[in-house]
C-alpha positions in Angstrom: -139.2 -107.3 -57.4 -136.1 -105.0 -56.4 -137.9 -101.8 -58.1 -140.9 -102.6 -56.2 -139.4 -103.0 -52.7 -137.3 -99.9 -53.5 -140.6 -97.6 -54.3 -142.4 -98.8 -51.0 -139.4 -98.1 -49.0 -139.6 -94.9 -50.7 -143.2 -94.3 -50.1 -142.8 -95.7 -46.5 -140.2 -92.9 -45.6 -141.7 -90.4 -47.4 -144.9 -90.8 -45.2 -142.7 -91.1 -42.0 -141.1 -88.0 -42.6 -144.5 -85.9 -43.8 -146.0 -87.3 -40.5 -142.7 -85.6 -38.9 -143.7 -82.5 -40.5 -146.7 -82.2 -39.7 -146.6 -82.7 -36.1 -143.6 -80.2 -35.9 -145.7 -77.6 -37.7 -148.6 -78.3 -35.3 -146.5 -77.9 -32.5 -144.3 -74.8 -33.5 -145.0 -71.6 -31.9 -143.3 -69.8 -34.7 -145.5 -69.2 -37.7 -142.8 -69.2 -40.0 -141.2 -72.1 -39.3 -144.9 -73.7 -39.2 -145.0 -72.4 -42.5 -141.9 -74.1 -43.5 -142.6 -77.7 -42.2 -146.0 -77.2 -43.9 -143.7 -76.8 -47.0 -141.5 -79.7 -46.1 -144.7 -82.0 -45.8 -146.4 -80.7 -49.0 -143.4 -81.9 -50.9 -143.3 -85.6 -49.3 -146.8 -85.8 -50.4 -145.9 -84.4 -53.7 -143.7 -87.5 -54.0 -146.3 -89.8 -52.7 -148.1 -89.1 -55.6 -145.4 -89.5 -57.9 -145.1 -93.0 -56.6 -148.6 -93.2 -56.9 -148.0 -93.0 -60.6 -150.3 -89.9 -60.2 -147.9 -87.3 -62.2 -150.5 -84.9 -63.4 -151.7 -84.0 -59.7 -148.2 -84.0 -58.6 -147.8 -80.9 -61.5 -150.4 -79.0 -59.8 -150.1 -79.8 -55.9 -146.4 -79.1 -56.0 -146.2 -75.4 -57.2 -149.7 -74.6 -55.0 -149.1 -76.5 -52.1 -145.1 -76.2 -51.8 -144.8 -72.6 -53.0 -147.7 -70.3 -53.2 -149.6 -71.4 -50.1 -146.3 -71.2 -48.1 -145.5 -67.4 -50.0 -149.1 -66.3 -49.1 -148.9 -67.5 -45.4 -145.6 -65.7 -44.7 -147.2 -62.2 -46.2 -149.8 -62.7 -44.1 -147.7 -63.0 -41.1 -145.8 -60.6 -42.1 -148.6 -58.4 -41.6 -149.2 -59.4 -37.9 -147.2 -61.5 -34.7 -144.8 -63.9 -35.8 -145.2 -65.4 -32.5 -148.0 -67.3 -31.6 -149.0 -66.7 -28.0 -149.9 -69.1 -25.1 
């Protein structure tokens, strides 16, 4: 019973904060740190899955999601404004 209420405290926070993510990232008019909280929120999900005893999608999202995704975005902005404008 202890584990149990431990893992959906766990998942419960880990939500909270990806839902804090995202709505930072959507709200950021700097494309790099939008790029970062995108990050930050692709590894809370990452260990959503984990505690959805889901460890072979947590292999693949993890690397994708939390590092090539965010390295691609930030050569591509590179490339043009960092700014977004209003």
């Amino acid at each position: 019973m202890g584990l149990d209420l431990l893992v959906y405290g766990l998942g419960a926070l880990a939500s909270l904060l990806s839902v804090i993510a995202v709505y930072l990232a959507l709200e950021e008019r700097d494309l790099v740190k939008a790029v970062i909280y995108s990050a930050v929120q692709s590894v809370f999900y990452s260990l959503l899955f984990y505690l959805f005893m889901a460890p072979d999608i947590v292999l693949v999202y993890l690397p994708v999601a939390g590092g090539v995704l965010p390295a691609l975005l930030l050569v591509l902005i590179s490339k043009t404004e960092r700014f977004e404008r209003e």
